[in-house]
C-alpha positions as CSV (number, residue, x, y, z in Angstrom):
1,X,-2.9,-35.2,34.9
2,X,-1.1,-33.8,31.8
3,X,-1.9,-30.4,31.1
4,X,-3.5,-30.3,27.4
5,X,-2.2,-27.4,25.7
6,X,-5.0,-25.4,23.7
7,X,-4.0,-26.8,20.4
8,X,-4.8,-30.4,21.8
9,X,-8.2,-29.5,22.6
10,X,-9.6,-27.5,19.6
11,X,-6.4,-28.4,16.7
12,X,-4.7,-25.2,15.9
13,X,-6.8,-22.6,17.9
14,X,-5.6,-20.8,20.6
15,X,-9.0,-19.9,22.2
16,X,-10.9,-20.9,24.6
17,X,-14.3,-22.4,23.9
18,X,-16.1,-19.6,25.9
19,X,-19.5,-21.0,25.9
20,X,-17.9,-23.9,27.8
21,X,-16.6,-21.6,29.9
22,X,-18.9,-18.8,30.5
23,X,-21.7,-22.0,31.2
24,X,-19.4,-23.4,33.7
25,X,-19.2,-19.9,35.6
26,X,-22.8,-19.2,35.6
27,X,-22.7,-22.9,37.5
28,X,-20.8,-21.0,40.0
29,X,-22.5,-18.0,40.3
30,X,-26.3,-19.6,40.9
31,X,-24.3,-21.8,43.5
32,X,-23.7,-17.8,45.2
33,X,-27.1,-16.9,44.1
34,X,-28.7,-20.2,45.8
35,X,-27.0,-19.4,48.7
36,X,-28.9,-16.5,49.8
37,X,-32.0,-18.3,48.9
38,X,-34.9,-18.4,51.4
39,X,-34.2,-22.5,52.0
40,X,-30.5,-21.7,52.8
41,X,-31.2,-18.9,55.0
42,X,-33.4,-20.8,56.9
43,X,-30.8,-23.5,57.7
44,X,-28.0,-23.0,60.7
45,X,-25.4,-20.8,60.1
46,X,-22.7,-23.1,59.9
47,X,-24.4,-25.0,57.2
48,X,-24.8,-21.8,55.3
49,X,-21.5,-20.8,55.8
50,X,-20.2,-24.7,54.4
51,X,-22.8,-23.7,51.1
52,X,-21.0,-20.5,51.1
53,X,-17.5,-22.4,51.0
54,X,-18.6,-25.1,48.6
55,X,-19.9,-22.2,46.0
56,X,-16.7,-19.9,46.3
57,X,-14.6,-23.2,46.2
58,X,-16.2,-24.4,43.2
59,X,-15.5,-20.8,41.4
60,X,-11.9,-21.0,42.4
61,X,-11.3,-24.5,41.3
62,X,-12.9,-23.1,38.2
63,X,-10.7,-20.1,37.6
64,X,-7.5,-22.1,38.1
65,X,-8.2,-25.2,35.8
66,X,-9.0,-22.2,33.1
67,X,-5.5,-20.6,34.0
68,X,-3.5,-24.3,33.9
69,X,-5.1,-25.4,30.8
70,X,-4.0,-22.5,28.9
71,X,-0.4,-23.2,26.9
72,X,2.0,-20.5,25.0
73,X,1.8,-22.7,21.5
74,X,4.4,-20.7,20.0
75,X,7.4,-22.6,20.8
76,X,11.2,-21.3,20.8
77,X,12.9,-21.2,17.5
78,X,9.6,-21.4,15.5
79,X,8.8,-18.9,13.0
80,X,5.4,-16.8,12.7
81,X,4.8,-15.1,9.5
82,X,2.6,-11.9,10.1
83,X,1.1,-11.2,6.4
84,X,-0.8,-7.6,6.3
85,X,-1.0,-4.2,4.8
86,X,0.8,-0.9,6.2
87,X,-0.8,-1.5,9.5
88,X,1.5,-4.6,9.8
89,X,4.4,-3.2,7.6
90,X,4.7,0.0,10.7
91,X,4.1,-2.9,13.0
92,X,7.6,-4.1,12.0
93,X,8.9,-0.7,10.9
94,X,8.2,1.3,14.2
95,X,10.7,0.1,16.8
96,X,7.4,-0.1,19.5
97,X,5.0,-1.4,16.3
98,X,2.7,-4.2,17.1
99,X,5.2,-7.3,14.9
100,X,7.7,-6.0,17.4
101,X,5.8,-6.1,20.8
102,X,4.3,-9.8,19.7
103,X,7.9,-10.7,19.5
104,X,9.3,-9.0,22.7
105,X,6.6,-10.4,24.5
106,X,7.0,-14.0,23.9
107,X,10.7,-13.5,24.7
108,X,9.8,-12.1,27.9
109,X,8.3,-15.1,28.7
110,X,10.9,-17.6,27.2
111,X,9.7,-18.2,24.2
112,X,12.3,-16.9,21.0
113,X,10.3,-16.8,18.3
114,X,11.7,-15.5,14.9
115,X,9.6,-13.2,12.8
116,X,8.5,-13.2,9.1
117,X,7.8,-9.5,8.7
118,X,5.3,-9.5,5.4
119,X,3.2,-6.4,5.7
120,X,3.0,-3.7,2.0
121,X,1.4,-0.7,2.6
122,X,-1.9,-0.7,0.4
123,X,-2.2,-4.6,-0.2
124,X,-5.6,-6.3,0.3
125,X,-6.3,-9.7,-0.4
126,X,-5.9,-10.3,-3.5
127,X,-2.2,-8.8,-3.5
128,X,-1.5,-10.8,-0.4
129,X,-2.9,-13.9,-1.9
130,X,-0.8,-13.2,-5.2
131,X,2.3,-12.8,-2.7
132,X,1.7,-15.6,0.0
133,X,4.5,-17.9,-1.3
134,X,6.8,-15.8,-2.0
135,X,7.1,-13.6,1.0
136,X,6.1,-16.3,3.8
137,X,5.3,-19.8,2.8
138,X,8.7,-19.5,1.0
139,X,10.8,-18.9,4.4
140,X,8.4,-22.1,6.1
141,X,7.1,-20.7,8.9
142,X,5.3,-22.9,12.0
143,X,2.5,-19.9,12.2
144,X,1.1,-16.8,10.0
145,X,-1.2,-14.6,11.7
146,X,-3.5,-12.8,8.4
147,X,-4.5,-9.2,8.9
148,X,-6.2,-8.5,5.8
149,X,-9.5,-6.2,5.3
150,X,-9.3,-2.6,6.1
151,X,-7.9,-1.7,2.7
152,X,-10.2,-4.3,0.8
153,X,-13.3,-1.8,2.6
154,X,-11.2,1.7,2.6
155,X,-10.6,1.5,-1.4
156,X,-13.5,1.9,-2.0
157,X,-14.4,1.4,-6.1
158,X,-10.7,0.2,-5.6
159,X,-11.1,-2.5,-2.6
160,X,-12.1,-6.1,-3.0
161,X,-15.9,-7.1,-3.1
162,X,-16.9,-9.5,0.0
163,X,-18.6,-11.9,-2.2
164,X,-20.2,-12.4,-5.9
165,X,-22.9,-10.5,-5.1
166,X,-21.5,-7.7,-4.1
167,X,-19.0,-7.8,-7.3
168,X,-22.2,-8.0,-9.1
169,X,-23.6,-4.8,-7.4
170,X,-20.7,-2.5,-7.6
171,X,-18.0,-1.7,-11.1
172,X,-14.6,-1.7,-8.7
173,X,-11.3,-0.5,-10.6
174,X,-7.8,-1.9,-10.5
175,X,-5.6,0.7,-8.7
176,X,-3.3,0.1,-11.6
177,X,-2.4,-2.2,-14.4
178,X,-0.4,-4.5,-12.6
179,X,-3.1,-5.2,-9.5
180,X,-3.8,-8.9,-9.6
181,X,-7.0,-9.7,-10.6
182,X,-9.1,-9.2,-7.3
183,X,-11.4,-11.8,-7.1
184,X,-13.4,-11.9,-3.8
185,X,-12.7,-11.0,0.2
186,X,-14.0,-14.4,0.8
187,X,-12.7,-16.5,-2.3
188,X,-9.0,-14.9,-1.1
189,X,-8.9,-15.2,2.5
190,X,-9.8,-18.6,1.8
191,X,-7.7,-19.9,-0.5
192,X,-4.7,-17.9,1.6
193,X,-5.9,-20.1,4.7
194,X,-5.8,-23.4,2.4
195,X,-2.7,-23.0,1.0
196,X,-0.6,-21.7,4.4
197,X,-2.8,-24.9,6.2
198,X,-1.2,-27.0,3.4
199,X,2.6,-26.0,3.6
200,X,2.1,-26.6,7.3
201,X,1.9,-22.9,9.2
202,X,-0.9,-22.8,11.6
203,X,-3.2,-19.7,10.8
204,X,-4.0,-17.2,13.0
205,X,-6.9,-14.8,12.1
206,X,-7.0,-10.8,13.2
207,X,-10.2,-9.5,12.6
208,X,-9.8,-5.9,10.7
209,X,-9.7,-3.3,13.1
210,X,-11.3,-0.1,12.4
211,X,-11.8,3.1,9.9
212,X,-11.8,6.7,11.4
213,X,-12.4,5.4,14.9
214,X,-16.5,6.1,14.2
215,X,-17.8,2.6,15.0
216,X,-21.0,3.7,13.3
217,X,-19.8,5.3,10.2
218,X,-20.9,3.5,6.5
219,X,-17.4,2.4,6.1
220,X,-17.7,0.0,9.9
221,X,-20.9,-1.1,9.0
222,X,-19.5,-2.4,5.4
223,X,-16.4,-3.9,7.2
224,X,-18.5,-5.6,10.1
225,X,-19.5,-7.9,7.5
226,X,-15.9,-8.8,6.1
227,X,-15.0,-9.4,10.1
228,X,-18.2,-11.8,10.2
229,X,-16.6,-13.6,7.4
230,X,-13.5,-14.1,9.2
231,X,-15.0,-14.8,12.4
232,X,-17.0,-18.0,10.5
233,X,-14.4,-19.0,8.8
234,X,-12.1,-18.9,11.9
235,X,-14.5,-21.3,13.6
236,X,-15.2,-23.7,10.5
237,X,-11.6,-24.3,9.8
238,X,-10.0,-23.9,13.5
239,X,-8.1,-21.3,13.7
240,X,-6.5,-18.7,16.4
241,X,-8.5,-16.0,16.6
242,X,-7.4,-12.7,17.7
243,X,-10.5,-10.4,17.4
244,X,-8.8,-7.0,17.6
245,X,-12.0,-5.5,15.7
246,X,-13.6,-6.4,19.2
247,X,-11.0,-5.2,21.3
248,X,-10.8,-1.6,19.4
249,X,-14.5,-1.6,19.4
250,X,-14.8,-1.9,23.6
251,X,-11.6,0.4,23.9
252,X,-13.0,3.2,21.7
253,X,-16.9,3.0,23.4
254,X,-14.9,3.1,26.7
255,X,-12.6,6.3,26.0
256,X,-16.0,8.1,24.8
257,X,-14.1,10.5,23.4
258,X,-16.1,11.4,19.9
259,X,-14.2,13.0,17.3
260,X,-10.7,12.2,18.7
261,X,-8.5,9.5,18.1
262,X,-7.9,7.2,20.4
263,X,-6.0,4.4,19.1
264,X,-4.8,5.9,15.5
265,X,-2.5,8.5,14.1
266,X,-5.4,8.5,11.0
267,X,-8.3,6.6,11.7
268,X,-6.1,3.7,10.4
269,X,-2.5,3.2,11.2
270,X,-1.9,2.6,14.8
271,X,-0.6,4.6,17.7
272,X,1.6,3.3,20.1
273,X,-1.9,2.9,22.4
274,X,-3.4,0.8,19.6
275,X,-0.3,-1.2,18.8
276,X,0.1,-2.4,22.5
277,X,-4.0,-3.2,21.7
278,X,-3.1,-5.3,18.9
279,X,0.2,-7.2,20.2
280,X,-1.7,-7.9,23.2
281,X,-4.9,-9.4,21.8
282,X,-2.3,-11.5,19.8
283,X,-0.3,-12.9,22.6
284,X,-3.6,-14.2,24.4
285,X,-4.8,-15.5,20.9
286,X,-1.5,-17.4,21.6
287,X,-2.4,-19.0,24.7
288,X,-0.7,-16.4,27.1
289,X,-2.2,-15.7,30.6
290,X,-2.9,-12.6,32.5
291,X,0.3,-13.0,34.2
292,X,2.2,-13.9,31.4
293,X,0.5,-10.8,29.7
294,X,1.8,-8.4,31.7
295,X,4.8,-9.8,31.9
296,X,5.1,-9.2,28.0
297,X,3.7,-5.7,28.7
298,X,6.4,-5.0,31.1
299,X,8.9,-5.8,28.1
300,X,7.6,-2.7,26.0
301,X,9.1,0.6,27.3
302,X,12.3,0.7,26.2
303,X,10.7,-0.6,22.9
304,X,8.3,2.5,23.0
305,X,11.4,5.2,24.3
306,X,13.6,3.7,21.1
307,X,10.3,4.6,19.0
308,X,10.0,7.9,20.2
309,X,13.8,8.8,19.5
310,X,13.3,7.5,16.3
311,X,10.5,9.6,15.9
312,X,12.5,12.6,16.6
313,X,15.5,11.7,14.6
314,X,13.6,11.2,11.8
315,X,11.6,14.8,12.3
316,X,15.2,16.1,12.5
317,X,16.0,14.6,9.4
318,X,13.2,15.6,7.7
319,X,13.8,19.5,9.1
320,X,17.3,19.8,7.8
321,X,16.4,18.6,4.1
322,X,13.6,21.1,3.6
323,X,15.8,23.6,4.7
324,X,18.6,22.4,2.6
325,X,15.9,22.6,-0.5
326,X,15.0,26.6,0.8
327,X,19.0,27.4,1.0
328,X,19.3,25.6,-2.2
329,X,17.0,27.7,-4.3
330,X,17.7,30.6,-2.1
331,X,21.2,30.5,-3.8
332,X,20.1,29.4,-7.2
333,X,20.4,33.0,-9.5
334,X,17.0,34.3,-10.8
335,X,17.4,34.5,-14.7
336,X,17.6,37.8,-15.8
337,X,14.0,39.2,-17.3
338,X,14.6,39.6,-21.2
């Protein structure tokens, strides 16, 4: 049988239908459950033990068709445009940032994909909207993944209302004159997915992450329901979804670490802990396996050592020209007091 690739089954997303899936392993695990039941128990022990074989059988059939349905649908030579804010302008910048491990990883497991690196520190939708065609739908691309929102919510006065009625609610300011106008979060994200659906790129949608690492702070609660958008809008048009939102959520509650950072250097920008977070909920938005996961992981360290020296060289860097400044006005003669 021909093995459908993800984007046969649901058009251009990369995920699994997991209600499908999680209803078909609950199938499994009431076969288990039955097993001990008092009728089985009652019946000879080989029988049981053939129940027992049937049920585990049936779970391991299960876990493999999952496993060899899945597809990479990134394909060698194709382009992906990753559109963002500063979170995705460092993941290009930083030699170990998130654009970067996406791309190392598919090469580790053949597939040579060729960036579009579109992130501008303090964008939100409405700036990336204004600049869709020119920085990626320009340079025809085969994918975009969006990561758009944390700025829209960490503005503030200065973000980008969810809806109308929020607009209506709140007076928000232009950060300066030459700000497009900023519409709505949901009016923009959807008109950017229409318009990279029309020239032909395949969307893939990362839900925001998160602001200060404090999942229950005002500003997660406001974002929670720009992430519901996306999530809605993900499923009504077919998209990839990557749900890093989700990811960082679990990851943080696990750490239980309160007050410390976890995965940011800020609350916002990403460590090299939360950019192997993001790159990896990418690459299994993108069909990869758990195998083919770590294999992408495994691709990372000299990406993370060349970050760190770069790190240092730039500390260096910025060492010698503050003390060039002191020795400079060190030397520089005091005017004589009149």
């Amino acid at each position: 049988m021909k093995r459908r690739t993800p984007a046969e089954h649901f058009g251009s997303c990369a995920v699994m239908d997991t209600d499908a899936s999680r209803s078909s392993l609950d199938s499994g695990l009431l076969r288990l459950a039955r097993f001990d039941d008092k009728n089985t128990m009652n019946k000879s022990p080989s029988h049981r033990l053939s129940a027992l074989s049937s049920a585990i059988l049936a779970m391991t059939l299960f876990a493999f068709v999952q496993t060899a349905s899945a597809e990479i649908v990134v394909k060698s030579g194709e382009k992906i445009g990753f559109l963002g804010d500063s979170i995705t302008a460092q993941g290009w910048e930083n030699p170990a940032g998130y654009v970067r491990l996406v791309i190392a990883g598919l090469a580790a497991n053949g597939v040579n994909a060729e960036p579009i690196h579109a992130g501008i520190g303090g964008h939100k939708s409405n700036d990336m909207l204004e600049r869709l065609e020119r920085d990626v739908l320009s340079k025809k691309p085969q994918w975009m993944t969006l990561s758009c929102g944390v700025n829209d919510v960490w503005h503030g006065v200065k973000g980008v209302p969810l809806d109308d009625a929020q607009a209506a609610a709140t007076v928000y300011e232009k950060r300066n004159p030459k700000e497009p106008e900023k519409g709505t979060y949901k009016k923009n994200i959807t008109e950017i997915v229409e318009k990279a659906q029309a020239a032909g790129a395949k969307v893939m949608i990362l839900t925001a992450t998160v602001i200060r690492e404090e999942p229950n702070n005002e500003e997660n609660h406001k974002l929670a329901a720009y992430n519901e958008f996306l999530r809605g809008l993900a499923k009504e048009k077919h998209l990839a979804l990557a749900d890093l939102n989700d990811d960082f959520q679990k990851r943080i509650k696990a750490e239980n670490k309160p007050g410390q950072k976890v995965l940011t250097v800020d609350g916002v920008h990403m460590t090299t802990a939360g950019n192997n977070l993001r790159a990896t909920g990418i690459l299994r938005a993108f069909g990869l396996n758990e195998s083919e996961i770590k294999k992408a992981q495994e691709s990372w360290p000299p990406l993370e050592v060349a970050a760190q020296e770069a790190a240092k060289q730039a500390a260096e860097a910025k060492a010698r020209a503050a003390a060039a400044k002191a020795a400079a006005a060190a030397a520089t003669p005091v005017p004589a007091a009149k």
